[in-house]
C-alpha positions as CSV (number, residue, x, y, z in Angstrom):
1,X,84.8,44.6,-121.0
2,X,82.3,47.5,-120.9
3,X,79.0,47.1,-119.0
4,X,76.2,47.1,-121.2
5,X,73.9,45.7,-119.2
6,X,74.2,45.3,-115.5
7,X,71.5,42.5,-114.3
8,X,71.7,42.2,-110.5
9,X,71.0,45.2,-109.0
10,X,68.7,46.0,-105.4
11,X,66.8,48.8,-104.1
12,X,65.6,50.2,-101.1
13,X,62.8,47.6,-101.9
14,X,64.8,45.6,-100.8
15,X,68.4,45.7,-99.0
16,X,70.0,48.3,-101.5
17,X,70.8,52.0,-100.7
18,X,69.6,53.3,-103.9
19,X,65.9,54.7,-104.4
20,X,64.6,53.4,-107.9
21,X,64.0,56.7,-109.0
22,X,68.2,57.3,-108.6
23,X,69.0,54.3,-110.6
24,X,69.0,56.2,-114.1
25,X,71.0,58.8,-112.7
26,X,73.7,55.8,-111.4
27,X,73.2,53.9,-114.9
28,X,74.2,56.9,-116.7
29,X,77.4,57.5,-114.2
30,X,78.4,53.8,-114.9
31,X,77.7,54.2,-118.6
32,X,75.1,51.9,-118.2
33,X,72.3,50.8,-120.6
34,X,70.4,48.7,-119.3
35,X,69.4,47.6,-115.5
36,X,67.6,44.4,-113.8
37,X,66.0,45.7,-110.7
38,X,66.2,41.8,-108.7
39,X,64.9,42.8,-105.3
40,X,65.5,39.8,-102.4
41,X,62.2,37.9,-102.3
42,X,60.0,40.7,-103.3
43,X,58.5,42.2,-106.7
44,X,59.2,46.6,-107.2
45,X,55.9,47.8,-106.7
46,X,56.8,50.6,-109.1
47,X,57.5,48.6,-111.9
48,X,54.1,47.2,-113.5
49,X,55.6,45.7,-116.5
50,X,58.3,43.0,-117.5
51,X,60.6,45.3,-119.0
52,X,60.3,49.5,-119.4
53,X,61.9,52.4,-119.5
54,X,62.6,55.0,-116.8
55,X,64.0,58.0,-117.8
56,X,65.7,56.9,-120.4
57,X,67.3,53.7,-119.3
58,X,65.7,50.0,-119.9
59,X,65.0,48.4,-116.7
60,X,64.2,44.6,-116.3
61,X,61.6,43.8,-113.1
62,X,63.3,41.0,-111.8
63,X,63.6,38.9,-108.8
64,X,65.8,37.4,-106.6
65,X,65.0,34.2,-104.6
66,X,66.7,32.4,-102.4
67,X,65.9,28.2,-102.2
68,X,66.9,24.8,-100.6
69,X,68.7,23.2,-102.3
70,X,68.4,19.6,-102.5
71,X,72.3,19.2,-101.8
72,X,71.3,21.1,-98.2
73,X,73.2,24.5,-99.3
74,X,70.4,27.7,-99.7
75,X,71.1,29.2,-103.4
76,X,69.9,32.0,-105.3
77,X,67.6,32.1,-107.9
78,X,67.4,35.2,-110.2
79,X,63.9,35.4,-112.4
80,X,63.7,38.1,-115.3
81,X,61.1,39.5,-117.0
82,X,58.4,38.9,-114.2
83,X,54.4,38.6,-114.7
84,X,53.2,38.0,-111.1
85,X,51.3,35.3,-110.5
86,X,48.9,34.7,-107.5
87,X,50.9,32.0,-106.5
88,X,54.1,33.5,-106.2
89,X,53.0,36.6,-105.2
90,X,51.5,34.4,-102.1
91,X,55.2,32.8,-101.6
92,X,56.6,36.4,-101.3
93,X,54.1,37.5,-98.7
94,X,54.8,34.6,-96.8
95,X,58.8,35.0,-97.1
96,X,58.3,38.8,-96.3
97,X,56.4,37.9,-93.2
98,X,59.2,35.8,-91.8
99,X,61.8,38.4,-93.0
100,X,60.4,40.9,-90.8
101,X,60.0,38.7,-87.8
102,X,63.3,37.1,-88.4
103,X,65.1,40.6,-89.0
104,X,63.3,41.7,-85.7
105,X,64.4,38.4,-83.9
106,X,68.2,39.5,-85.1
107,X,67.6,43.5,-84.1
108,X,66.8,41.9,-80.5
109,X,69.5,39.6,-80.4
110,X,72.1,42.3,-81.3
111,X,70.8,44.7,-79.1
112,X,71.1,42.3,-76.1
113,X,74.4,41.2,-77.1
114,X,75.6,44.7,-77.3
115,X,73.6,46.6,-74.6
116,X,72.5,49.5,-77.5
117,X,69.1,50.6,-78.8
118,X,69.8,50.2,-82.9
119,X,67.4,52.8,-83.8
120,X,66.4,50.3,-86.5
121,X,62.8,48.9,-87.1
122,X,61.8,45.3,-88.9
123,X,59.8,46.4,-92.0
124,X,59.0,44.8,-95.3
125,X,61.8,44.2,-97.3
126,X,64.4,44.3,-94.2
127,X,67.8,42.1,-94.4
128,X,71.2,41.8,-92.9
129,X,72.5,44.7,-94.7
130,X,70.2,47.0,-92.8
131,X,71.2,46.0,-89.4
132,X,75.0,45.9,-90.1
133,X,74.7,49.3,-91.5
134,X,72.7,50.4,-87.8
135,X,75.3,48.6,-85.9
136,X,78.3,50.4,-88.2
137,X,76.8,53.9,-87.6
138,X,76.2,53.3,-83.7
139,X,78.4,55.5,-81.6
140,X,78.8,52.9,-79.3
141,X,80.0,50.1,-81.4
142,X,83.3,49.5,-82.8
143,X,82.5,47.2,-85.6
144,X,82.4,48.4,-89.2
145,X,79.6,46.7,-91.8
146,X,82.0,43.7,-92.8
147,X,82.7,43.3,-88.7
148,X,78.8,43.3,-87.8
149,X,78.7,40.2,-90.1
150,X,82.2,38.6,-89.3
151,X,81.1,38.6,-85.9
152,X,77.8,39.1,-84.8
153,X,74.8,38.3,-87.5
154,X,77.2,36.6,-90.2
155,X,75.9,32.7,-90.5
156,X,76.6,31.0,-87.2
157,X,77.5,34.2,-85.5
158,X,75.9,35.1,-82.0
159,X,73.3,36.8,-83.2
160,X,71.9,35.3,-86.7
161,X,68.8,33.7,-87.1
162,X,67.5,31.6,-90.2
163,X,65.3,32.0,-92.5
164,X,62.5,29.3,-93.6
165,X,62.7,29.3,-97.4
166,X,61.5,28.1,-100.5
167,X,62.2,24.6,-101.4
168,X,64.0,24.4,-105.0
169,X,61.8,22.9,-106.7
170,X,58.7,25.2,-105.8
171,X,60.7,28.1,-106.0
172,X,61.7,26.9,-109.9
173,X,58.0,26.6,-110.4
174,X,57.3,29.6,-109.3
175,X,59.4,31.4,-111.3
176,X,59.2,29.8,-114.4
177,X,55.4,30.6,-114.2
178,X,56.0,33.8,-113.6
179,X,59.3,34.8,-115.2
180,X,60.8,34.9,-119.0
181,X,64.1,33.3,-117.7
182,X,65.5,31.9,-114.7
183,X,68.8,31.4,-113.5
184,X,71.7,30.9,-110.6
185,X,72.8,33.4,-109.5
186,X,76.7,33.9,-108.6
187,X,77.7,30.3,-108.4
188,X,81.3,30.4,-106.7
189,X,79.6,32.5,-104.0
190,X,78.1,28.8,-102.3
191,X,80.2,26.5,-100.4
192,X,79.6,23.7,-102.8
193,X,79.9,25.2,-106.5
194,X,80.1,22.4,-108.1
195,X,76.6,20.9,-106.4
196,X,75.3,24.1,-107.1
197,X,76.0,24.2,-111.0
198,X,74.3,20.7,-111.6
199,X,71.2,22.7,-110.6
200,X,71.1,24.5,-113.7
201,X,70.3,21.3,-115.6
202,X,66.6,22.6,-114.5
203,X,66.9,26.3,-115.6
204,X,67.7,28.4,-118.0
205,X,70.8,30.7,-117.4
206,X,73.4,31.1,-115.0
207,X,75.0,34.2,-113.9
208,X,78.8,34.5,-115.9
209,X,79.8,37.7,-114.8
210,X,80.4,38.6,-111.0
211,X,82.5,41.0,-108.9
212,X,83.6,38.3,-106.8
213,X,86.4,40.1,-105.6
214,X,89.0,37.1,-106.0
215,X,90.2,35.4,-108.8
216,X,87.5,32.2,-109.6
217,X,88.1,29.2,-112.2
218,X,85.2,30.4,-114.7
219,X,86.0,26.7,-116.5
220,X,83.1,25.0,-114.4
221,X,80.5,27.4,-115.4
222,X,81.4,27.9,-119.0
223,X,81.1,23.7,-118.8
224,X,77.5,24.1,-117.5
225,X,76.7,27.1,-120.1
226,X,77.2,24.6,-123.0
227,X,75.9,21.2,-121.4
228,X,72.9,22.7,-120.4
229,X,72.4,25.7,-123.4
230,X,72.0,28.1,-120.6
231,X,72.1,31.8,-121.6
232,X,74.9,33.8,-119.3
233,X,73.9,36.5,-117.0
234,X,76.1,38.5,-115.9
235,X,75.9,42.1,-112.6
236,X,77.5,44.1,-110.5
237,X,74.8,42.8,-107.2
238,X,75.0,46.5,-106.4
239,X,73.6,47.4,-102.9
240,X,74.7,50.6,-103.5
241,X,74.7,53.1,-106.1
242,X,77.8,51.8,-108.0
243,X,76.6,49.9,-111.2
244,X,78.4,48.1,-113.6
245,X,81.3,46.7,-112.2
246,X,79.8,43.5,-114.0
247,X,77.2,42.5,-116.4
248,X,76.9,41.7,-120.3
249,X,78.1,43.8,-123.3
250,X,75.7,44.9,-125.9
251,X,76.0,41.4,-128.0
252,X,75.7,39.3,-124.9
253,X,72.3,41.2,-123.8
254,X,70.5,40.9,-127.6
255,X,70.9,37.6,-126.8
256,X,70.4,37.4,-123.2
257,X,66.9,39.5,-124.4
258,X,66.3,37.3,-127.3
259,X,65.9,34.1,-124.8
260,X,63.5,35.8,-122.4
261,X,60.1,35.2,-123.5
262,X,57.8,37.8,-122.4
C-alpha cells in the first residue's frame, strides 16, 4: 500500500533524530503527504495550530501519551489535532519534570554501572533513546542501541527507572479536551493486547497500520475497529528520518480527517 499519510512520527522535541524543519524534506523522500508530528508527552512549540502546512507538506500537531492502564500495563495514547488546554498543558509540565529527573536518575545509573562519563545531559524532552544512542557511540562501550536496552536501561534492566504517569482515565480527559481524535496507539506492541484493545471502547481510533517488524494477527483489531466505530490510524513511529514505512492511503486519511473535529 502507498503511504499517504504517515501519523506517528517524533522530533528532536522529543526522542526523534529529525529536526521539524527536515521533516518536509523526509516526507517528500518517502513520497509522503501528509505528517502527524506526536512528540512523547509534549506539544511542538513550533506548531501553533491543529493542522498546517510547512513547506508544502500538511502536518498534524499531535501528541503522544503514555497512561495506566487499569489492567496494570502502561499504554499509549495518540491525540490529533491538538488545542492546548491549561490543564493538559499542566500534566505535560509535570511529566517533563519527572522525565528529566528520571532520564538523569538513568544517565547516573549507567554511568556507575559502566565506569564512563556519557557526555549526555537530562533536558526537556529526554528518553531512552537518547541515552542508548550516548552509550552506542561511547568508545568504551561495546553495546550497540538495541544492546543498551536489552541489557542495561530496557524495563527491568540494571539501570532503568520508572516513570510516574498519567492515569487512563485523566489522560483520556485530557485529550479529548484538547484533541480532535484520540486513539491507541500500536496495540500488539503491549504485553496484553487483548486488555489493551477493550480500552478503545472509551476512544475514538486505534492505530491499524504499524511496522511491527513481525507478522501480527490484525483480526483482533479490525474486531475492535467495527464494535467500537473507531476510525484506523495507521505510521511508520519514525525516530529517525525514514517516513512512511506505515500510515493510511489517500482514501483512509479523508476519512481519518473527516472524523477529527477541529
Amino acid at each position: 500500500m502507498s503511504v499517504f499519510a504517515d501519523l506517528h512520527v517524533h522530533t528532536t522535541n522529543s526522542d526523534g533524530e529529525m529536526e521539524l524543519s527536515e521533516l518536509p524534506e523526509a516526507a517528500r523522500d518517502a513520497g509522503v503527504s501528509i505528517v502527524a508530528v506526536t512528540d512523547h508527552d509534549r506539544l511542538h512549540p513550533e506548531l501553533p495550530t491543529p493542522v498546517g502546512v510547512l513547506d508544502g507538506v500538511t502536518v498534524v500537531h499531535g501528541v503522544e501519551f503514555r497512561v495506566e492502564a487499569p489492567h496494570g500495563e502502561r499504554v499509549d495514547l495518540l491525540g490529533y489535532g491538538v488545542t492546548p488546554t491549561p490543564e493538559l498543558t499542566a500534566e505535560l509540565d509535570r511529566l517533563q519534570t519527572d522525565r528529566e529527573e528520571r532520564g538523569q536518575r538513568i544517565i547516573e545509573n549507567v554511568e556507575d554501572h559502566l565506569g564512563v562519563d556519557l557526555g549526555v545531559e537530562a533536558r526537556a524532552g529526554i528518553g531512552r533513546p537518547h541515552v542508548a544512542r550516548a552509550i552506542a557511540d561511547h568508545p568504551d562501550t561495546d553495546l550497540d542501541f538495541k544492546g543498551a536496552f536489552d541489557e542495561l536501561i530496557g524495563n527491568g534492566g540494571p539501570c532503568f527507572v520508572a516513570r510516574d504517569v498519567t492515569e487512563f482515565e485523566r489522560g483520556v480527559e485530557l485529550l479529548t479536551d484538547a484533541c480532535g481524535l484520540v486513539g491507541l496507539a500500536h496495540p500488539f506492541r503491549y504485553d496484553d493486547p487483548e486488555a489493551a484493545l477493550e480500552l478503545t471502547e472509551h476512544l475514538d481510533a486505534v492505530e491499524r497500520y504499524y511496522p511491527y517488524d513481525r507478522e501480527v494477527d490484525t483480526r483482533p483489531v479490525e474486531r475492535a475497529i467495527a464494535d467500537h466505530d473507531l476510525v484506523p490510524t495507521g505510521g511508520s513511529d519514525a525516530h529517525d528520518h525514514t517516513l512512511g514505512r506505515a500510515g493510511l492511503s489517500k482514501p483512509e486519511y479523508r476519512h481519518f480527517r473527516s472524523a477529527v473535529s477541529l
